[in-house]
N, C-alpha and C positions, 0 to 999 in steps of 0.2 A: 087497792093493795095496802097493805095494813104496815104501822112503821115500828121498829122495835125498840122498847120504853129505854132507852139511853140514860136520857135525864133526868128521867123519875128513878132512878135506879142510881143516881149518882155521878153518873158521867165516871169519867177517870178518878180513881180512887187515891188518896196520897200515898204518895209513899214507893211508890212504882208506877213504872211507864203502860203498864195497863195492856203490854203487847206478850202476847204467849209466844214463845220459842220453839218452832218445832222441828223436831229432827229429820233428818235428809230422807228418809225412810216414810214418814209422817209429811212431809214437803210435796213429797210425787203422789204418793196416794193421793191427795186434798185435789187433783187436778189430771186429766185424762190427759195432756200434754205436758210433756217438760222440759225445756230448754237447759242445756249444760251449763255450769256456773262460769266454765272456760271458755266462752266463745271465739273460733277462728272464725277471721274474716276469709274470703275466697280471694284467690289471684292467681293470676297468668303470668310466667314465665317466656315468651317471644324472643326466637332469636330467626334472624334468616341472613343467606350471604345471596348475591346475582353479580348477574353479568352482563352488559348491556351494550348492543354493540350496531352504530349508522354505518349503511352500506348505500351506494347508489346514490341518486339525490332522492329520494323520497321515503327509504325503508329505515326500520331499527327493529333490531332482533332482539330478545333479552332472555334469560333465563334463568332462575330464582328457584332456592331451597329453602323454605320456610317452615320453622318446629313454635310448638305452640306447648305448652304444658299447663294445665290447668288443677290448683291446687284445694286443700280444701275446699272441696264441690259441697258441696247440699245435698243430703240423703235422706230420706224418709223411713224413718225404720219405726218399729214395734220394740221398744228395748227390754222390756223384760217376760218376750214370748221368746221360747224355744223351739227348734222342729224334732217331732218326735221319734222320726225314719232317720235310720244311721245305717249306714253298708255295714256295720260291723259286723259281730259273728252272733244269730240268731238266737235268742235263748225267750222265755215266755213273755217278756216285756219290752224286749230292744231288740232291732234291726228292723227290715223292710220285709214287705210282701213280694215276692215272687213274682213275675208276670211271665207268661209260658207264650211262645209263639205256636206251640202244639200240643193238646188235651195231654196232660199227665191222668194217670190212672186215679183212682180213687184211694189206693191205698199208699199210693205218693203223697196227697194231699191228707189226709189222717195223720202221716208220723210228720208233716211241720208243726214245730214248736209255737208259729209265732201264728197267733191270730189278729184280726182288729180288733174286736172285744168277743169275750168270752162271759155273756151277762150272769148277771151274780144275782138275780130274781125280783132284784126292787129298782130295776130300771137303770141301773151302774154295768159299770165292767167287774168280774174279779181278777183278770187279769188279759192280757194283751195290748196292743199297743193306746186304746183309748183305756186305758184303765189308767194311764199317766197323767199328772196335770203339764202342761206345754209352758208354764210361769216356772219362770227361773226362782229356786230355790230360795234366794233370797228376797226375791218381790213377794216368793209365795208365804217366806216366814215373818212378813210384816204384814200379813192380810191382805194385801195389791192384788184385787182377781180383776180387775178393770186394763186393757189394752193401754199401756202411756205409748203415746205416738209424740216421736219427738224427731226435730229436722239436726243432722249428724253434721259435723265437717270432714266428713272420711273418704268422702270420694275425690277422685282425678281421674284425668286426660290427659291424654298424647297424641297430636296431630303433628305428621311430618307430610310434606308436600316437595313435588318438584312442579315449577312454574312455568312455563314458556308464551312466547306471546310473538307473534309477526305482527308490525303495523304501518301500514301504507301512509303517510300522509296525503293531506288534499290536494292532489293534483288533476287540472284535466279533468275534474267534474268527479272524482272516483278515492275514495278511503275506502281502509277495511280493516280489520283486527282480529286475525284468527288468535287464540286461544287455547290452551292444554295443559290442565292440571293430572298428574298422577299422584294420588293421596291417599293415605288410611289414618283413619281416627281410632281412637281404642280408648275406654272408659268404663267405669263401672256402673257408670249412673248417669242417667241425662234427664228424662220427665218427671223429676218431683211433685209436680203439680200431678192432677191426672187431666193431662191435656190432649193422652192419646194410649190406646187399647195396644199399638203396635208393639210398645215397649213398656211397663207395667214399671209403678212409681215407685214400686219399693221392691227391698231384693226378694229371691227367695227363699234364705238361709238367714235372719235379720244378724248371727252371731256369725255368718260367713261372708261377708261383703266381697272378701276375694274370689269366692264364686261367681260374681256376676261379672267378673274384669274377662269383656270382649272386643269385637267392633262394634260400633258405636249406630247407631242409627242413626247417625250424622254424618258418618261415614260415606263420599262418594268416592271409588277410586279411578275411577274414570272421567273427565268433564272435558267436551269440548265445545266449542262456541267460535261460528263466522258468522261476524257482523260487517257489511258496507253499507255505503249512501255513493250511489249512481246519480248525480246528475247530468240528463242529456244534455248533449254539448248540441243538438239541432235547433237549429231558428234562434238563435243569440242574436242577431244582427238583423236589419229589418227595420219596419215599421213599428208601431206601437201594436197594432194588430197580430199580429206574424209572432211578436215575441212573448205575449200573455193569454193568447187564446192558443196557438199549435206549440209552443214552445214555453219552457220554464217547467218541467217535468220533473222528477226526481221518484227514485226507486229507490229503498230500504230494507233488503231481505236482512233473514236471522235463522241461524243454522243452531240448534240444540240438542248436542246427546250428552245423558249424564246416566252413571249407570244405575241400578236398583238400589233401593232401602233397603237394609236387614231390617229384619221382622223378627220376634220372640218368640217361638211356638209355647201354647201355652195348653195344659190340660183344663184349666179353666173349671178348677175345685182346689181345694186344701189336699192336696197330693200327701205334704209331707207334714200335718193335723199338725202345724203354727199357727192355727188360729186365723189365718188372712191366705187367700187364694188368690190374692193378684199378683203373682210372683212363681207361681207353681209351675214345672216345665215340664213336659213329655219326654219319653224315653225314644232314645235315641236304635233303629235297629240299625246296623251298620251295615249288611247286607241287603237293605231291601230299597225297593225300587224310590227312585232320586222323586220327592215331589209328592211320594203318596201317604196318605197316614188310615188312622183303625182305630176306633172305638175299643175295651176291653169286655169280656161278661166277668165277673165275678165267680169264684170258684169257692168251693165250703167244705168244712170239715165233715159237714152235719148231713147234707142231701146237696144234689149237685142237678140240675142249676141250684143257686141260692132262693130261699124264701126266707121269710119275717125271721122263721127260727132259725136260720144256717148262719154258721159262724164262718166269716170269710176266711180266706187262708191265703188266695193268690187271686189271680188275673190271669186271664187268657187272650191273646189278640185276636181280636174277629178276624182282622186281614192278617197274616202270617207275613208276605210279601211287603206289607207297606215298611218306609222309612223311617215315620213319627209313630207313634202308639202309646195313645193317652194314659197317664199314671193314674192307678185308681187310688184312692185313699187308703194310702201304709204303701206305699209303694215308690218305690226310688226314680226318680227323675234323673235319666246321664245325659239328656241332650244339652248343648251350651245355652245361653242367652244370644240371640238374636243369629241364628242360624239358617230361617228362611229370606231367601231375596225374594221380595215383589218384582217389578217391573222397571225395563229401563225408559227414560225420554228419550223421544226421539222424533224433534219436531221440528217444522219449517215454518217461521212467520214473516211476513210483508208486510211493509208500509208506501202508499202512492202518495204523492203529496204535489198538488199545483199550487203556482203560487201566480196569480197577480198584482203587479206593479201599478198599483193608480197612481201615483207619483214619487218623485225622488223619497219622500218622505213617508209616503202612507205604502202598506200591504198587505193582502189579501189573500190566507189562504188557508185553499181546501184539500182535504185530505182521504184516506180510509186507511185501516189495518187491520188485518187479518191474521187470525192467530191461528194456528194451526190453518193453515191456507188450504190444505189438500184434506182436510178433514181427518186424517190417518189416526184410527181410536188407540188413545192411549190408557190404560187403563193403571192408574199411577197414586198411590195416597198423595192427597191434599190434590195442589192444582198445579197447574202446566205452565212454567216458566216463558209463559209469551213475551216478546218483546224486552226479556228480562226482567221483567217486575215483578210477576210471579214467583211463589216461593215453594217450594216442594219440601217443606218441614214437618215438623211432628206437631205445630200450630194448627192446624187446621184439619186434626185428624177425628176429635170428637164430633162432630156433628153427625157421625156415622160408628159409634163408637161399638154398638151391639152388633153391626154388621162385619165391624174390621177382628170385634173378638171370634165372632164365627168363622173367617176367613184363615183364626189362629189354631180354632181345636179340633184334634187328632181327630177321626169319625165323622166331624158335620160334613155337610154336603157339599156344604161353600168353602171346604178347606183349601187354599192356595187356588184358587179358583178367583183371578180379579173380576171377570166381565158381573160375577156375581153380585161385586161388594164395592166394586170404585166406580168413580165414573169416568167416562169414557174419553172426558176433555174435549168434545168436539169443538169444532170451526167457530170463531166468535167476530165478529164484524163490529167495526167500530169508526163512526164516523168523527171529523174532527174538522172543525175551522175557527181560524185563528185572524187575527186585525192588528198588525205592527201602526205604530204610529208614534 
């Protein structure tokens, strides 16, 4: 690697600081990321009131309203890309394409104004909707044709919760702890990273962030959880025999239902030609059946189907009936952000656990657990909150990330279709022993 002549060249010259000044304009350009001059740090807002109330000799009931508000989030945006599809009113350069749930005629398709490109012979557009540049006006009059991807503090959340909880104390060999959250979460942004296909790291409007404000993939509104520890009260008393070989038993079930993730349906292209298609959403049919979606063909000004030379004009839905139908490129996306639910939990796990007394001091013991005991396929992103330790987040969703995007768009095979693309969570066995001393 070759070093550049510094000091044969004088090093810093007198007379000035030898630093070039460059303008804010010249600042971003020099660097494919930008960080804001104003940096806000992120914070939460927590407030919650309960109620907490011992009955009997062994119970306390409680129950808790807790709000969460989280401020300056972290966004991933593209800051001076624009999207080039606008509902507005159609003329040879602006609005969207068309998408038809049923063949328009040929001579419908001839008097639209608005094409994708209308090629100009040397390989350009001369007019239609690629014939625009998607760089904002100003990045594009200081030469900036390079993506700045820069992390935003524009996003937040709103989590309100109501709390309840029953709990036994230890009595007589027997606790227990039922459990019940009713929740919604709402946010505009959660996987800035891309840590998961479910819900896509940046918006899809980068100058409309308020478009992406839904439920949250974090979102559960439903959670319930029974947890006890059974210890048999049989053979307490006895010989040394009697009470560490037939007796000292103890049983630990765990009851788990939490309801589904929203999921993002995505067309899974540059829908609305910003330049970045992880953000792009499907149209929404509002009559068509709950769960189905549909590929589009492309429709031409020129000859119909489309070839190399047909100038696109619209979309047509393969399925008419379906729900979701994939936005082709120049075409308007009206479905929300995070629209599809996956799957709910709904799992039973066990713990058996003997314990042997070698002496007052010393114990021995052996164990097993069972996660999903009865095997019941869950078909669920990430993993199965056995025993409570597992976490059913947006962490653990990339390792299957091409599979969970096909699960998202409009037409594939695999769309909303889990057995296809999760796994199933079966039964897991797990031995354990443990040596007090």
């Amino acid at each position: 690697m070759g070093t550049t002549p510094f000091l044969a060249a004088g090093g810093l010259r007198g007379g000035g600081t030898g630093i070039t000044i460059l303008s804010k304009a010249d600042a971003i350009g020099a660097t494919s990321t930008w960080i804001p001059p104003q940096t806000k740090w992120p914070y939460s807002i927590n407030w919650n009131f309960g109620i907490q109330h011992a009955f009997g000799k062994s119970y306390t009931a409680e129950v808790r309203y807790v709000g969460t508000r989280g401020v300056h989030l972290d966004v991933q945006s593209r800051i001076n890309r624009q999207s080039l599809v606008s509902n507005t009113a159609e003329t040879a350069t602006t609005g969207f394409l068309p998408t038809y749930l049923q063949a328009p005629s040929q001579a419908t398709l001839d008097a639209l104004p608005l094409a994708l490109c209308v090629p100009d012979g040397s390989g350009g557009c001369s007019s239609g909707l690629q014939s625009r540049s998607n760089l904002l006006p100003q990045h594009a009059n200081a030469g900036l044709v390079r993506s700045i991807t820069a992390d935003l503090p524009i996003g937040g959340s709103n989590y309100h919760g109501l709390e309840s909880s029953l709990q036994r104390r230890f009595s007589n060999g027997l606790t227990f702890q039922a459990a019940y959250t009713y929740s919604r979460t709402i946010d505009n942004s959660t996987a800035d990273f891309f840590t998961t296909s479910l819900t896509p790291r940046r918006p899809q409007d980068f100058q409309d962030i308020g478009g992406d404000r839904s439920v949250s993939p974090l979102s559960r509104t439903h959670r319930f959880t029974l947890a006890a520890v059974y210890d048999l009260p049989f053979f307490k008393s006895g010989n040394w025999l009697v009470k560490n070989v037939v007796g000292n038993w103890a049983f630990s079930p765990i009851y788990t239902y939490e309801s589904p993730q929203w999921a993002d349906v995505q067309s899974a292209l540059d829908a609305n030609l910003n330049g970045d298609s992880a953000g792009d959403r499907a149209i929404l049919n509002a009559n068509g059946v709950a769960g189905t979606s549909s590929d589009v063909t492309a429709l031409c000004r020129a000859v119909n189907p489309c070839t190399s030379t047909g100038i696109v004009v619209a979309y047509q839905a393969n399925n008419p009936s379906a729900q979701y139908i994939r936005a082709g490129a120049g075409a308007l996306a009206t479905s929300g952000r995070n629209t599809l639910a996956t799957r709910p939990t709904n799992d039973i796990d066990i713990a058996t656990y003997k314990d042997i007394n070698l002496t007052e001091r010393f114990k021995f013991r052996l164990g097993a657990q069972f996660a999903n005991i009865f095997n019941h396929p869950q078909y669920i992103p990430g993993s199965n909150p056995g025993f409570g330790l597992g976490v059913n987040d947006v962490n653990s969703f990339l390792t299957s990330a091409g599979g969970y995007l096909n699960y998202l768009t409009p037409g594939n095979a695999n769309f909303n279709n889990p057995k296809s693309v999760f796994a199933s969570n079966a039964r897991t066995i797990a031995i354990i022993a443990k040596f007090t001393f």
